[in-house]
C-alpha positions in Angstrom: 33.6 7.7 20.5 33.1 6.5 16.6 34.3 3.2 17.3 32.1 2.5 20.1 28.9 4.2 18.1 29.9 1.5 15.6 30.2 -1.2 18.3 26.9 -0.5 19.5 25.4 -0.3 15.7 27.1 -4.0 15.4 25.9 -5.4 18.4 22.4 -4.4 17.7 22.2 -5.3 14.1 23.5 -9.1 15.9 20.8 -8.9 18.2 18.3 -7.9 16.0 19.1 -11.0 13.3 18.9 -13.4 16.6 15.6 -12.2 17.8 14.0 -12.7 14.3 15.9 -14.2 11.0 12.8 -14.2 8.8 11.8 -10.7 9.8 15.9 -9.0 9.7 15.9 -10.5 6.0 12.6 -8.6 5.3 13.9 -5.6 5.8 17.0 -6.2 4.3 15.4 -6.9 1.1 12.7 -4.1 1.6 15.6 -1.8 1.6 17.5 -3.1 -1.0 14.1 -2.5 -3.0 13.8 1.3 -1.5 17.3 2.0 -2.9 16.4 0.0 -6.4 13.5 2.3 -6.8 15.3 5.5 -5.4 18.5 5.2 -8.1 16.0 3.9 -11.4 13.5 7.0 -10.2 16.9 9.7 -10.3 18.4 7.7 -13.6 14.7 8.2 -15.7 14.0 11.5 -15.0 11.9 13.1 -16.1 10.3 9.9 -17.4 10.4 7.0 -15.1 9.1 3.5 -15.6 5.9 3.5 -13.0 4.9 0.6 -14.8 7.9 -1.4 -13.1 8.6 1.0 -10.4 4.8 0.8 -8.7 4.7 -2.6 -8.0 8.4 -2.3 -6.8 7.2 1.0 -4.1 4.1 -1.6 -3.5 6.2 -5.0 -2.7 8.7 -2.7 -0.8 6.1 -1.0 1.5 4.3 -4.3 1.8 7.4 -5.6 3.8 8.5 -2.8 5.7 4.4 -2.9 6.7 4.8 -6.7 7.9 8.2 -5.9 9.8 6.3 -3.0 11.5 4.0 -5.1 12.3 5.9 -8.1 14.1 7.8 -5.0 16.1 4.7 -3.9 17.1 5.7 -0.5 15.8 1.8 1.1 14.9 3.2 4.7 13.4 5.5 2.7 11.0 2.7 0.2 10.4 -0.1 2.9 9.3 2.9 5.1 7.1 3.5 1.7 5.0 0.0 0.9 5.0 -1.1 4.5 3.9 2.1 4.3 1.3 0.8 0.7 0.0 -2.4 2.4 -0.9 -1.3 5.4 -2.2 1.1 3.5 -4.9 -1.9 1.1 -5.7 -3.8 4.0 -6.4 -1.5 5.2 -8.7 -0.6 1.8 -10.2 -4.6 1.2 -11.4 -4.6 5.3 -12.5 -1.9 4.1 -15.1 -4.1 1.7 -17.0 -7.5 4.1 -16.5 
């Protein structure tokens, strides 16, 4: 049962790199910057860099907004469009 779960997890992870390189990348870096953000946020409490970490959340949700985009994928689309402007929000409330 696990091993074909896998199986199937591999096979669509293959498929998914053939049907778009540029896009799989994306979101392989968009995720790497989730989990950047995620581990710096839990190391810095209660005081976390949002100076660094904003522009991170922003560059982040800016991909995963592009990605959801080329999948046609509206929901995920408006979540990392909505994010995208609630982090720039909070970016300009730093200097203001």
């Amino acid at each position: 049962m696990i091993t074909k779960v896998v199986k199937d997890i591999i096979s669509w992870i293959k498929l998914d790199w053939k049907s778009n390189h540029i896009r799989f990348i994306l979101e392989v870096i968009a995720w790497a910057i989730s989990i950047s953000c995620a581990v710096i946020m839990a190391i810095t409490i209660p005081n976390p860099p949002f100076i660094f970490l904003y522009p991170m959340f922003i560059t982040g949700c800016s991909l995963y907004a592009w990605t959801a985009y080329s999948r046609n994928s509206f929901g995920m689309l408006i979540n990392y469009l909505l994010l995208v402007t609630i982090d720039t929000i909070g970016y300009i409330r730093l200097f203001f």
